[in-house]
C-alpha positions in Angstrom: 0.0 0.0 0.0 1.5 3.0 -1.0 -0.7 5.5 -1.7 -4.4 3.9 -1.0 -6.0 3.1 2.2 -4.8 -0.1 4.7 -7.2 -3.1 3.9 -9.2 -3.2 7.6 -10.9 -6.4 8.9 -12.1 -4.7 11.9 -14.9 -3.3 10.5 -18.4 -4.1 12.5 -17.5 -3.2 15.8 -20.3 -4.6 19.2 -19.9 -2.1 22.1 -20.3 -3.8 25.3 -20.2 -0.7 28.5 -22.4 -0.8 31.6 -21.3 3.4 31.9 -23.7 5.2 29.8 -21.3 7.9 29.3 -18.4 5.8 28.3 -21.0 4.0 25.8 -21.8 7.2 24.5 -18.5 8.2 24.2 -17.1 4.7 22.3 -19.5 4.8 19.8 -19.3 8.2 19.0 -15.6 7.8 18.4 -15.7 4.8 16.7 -18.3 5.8 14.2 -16.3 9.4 13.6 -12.9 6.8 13.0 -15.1 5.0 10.0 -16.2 2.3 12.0 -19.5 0.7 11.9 -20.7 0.2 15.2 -23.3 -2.6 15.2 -24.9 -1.9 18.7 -24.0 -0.3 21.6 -25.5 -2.8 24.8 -24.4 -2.7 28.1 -25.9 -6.9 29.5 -24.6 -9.8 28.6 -28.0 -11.3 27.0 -27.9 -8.5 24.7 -24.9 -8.5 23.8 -25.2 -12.6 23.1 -28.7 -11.9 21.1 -26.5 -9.4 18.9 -23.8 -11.6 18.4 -26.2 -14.4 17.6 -28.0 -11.8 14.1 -25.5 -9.5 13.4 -21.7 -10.1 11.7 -19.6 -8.6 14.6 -15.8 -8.1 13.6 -14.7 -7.2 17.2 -16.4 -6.8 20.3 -14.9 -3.7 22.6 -16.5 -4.6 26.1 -15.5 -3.9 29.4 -14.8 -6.7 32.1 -17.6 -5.7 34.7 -21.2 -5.5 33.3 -24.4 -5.3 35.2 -25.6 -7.5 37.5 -22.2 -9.1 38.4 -21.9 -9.8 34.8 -18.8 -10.2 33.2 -17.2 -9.8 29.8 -15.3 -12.8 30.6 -18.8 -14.8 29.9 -19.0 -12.7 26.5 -15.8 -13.1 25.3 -15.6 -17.2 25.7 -18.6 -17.2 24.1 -17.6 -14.9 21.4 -13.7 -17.1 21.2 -16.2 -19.8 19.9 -17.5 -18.3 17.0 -13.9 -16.7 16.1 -14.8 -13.0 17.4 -11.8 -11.6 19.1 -13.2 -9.4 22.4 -10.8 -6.3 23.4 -11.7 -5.4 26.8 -11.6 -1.7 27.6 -11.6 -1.4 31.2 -10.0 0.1 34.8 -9.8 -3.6 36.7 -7.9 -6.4 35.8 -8.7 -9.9 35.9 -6.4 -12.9 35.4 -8.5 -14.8 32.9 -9.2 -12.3 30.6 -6.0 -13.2 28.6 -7.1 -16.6 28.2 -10.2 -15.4 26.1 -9.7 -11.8 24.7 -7.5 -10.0 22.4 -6.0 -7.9 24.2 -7.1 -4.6 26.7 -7.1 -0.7 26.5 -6.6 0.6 30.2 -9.6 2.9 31.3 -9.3 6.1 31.2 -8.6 6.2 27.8 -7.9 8.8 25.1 -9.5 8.9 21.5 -6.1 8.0 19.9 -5.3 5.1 22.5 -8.6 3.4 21.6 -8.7 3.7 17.8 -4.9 2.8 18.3 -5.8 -0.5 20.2 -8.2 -1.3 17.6 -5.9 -0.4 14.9 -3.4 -3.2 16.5 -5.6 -6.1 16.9 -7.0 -5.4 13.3 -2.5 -5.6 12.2 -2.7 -9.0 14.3 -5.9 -10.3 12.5 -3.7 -9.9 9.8 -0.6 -11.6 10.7 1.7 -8.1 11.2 3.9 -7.7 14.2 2.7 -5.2 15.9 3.5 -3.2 19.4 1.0 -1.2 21.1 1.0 2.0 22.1 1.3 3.0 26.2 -2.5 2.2 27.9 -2.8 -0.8 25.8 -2.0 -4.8 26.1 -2.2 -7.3 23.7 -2.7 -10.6 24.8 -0.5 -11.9 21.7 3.7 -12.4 21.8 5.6 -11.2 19.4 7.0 -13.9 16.9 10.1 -14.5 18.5 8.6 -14.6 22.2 6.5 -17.7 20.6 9.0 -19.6 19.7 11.1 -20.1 22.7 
């Protein structure tokens, strides 16, 4: 690509945020950076009844969801039909590593977020990539793998 646009595979984005602003926020900034955001839901069910009708590319949820929900739940579920999960959130949890992509820390800036997205879509598509500060990937670089 020299001149032309980068090919994307992170196209159809599923927000996942129990914060209404946040929510707000996410899909606002997503949708200005050219992304199609499918639907914006804040429960698991939803998010699950979404996933289940509509072709989702990535899923951006956080890890705590209403009523002691998790995006843990989600993104296992969402593992099994090949939908990587990038969590967005301010609280860690061990597992999420074992199911999700990778995570932007909370509070997050514009740039970090359509950064973090930018990375996992270079990962879909077999580049190396190395996120910028506020972000994680849950992926090691090619010669980490090997050893």
């Amino acid at each position: 690509m020299v001149f032309g646009k980068r090919k994307q595979v992170v196209k159809r984005i599923l927000i996942v945020e129990d914060e209404p602003l946040t929510a707000f926020d996410n899909e606002n900034m997503l949708g200005d950076a050219g992304y199609d955001v499918v639907a914006t839901v804040d429960d698991l069910h939803e998010a699950l009844a979404v996933l289940e009708r509509e072709q989702v590319d990535l899923i951006l949820s956080d890890l705590r969801l209403r009523k002691d929900q998790t995006g843990i739940e989600l993104a296992r579920a969402a593992k099994a039909r090949g939908v990587p999960t990038l969590f967005a959130t301010g609280h860690s949890f061990p597992a999420a590593s074992e199911v999700g992509i990778g995570c932007v820390t909370k509070p997050y800036t514009e740039r970090q977020l359509c950064k973090a997205i930018e990375c996992v879509d270079r990962h879909l598509q077999g580049e190396q990539v190395k996120p910028p500060k506020g972000v994680e990937l849950f992926i090691l670089p090619a010669d980490e793998q090997e050893s």
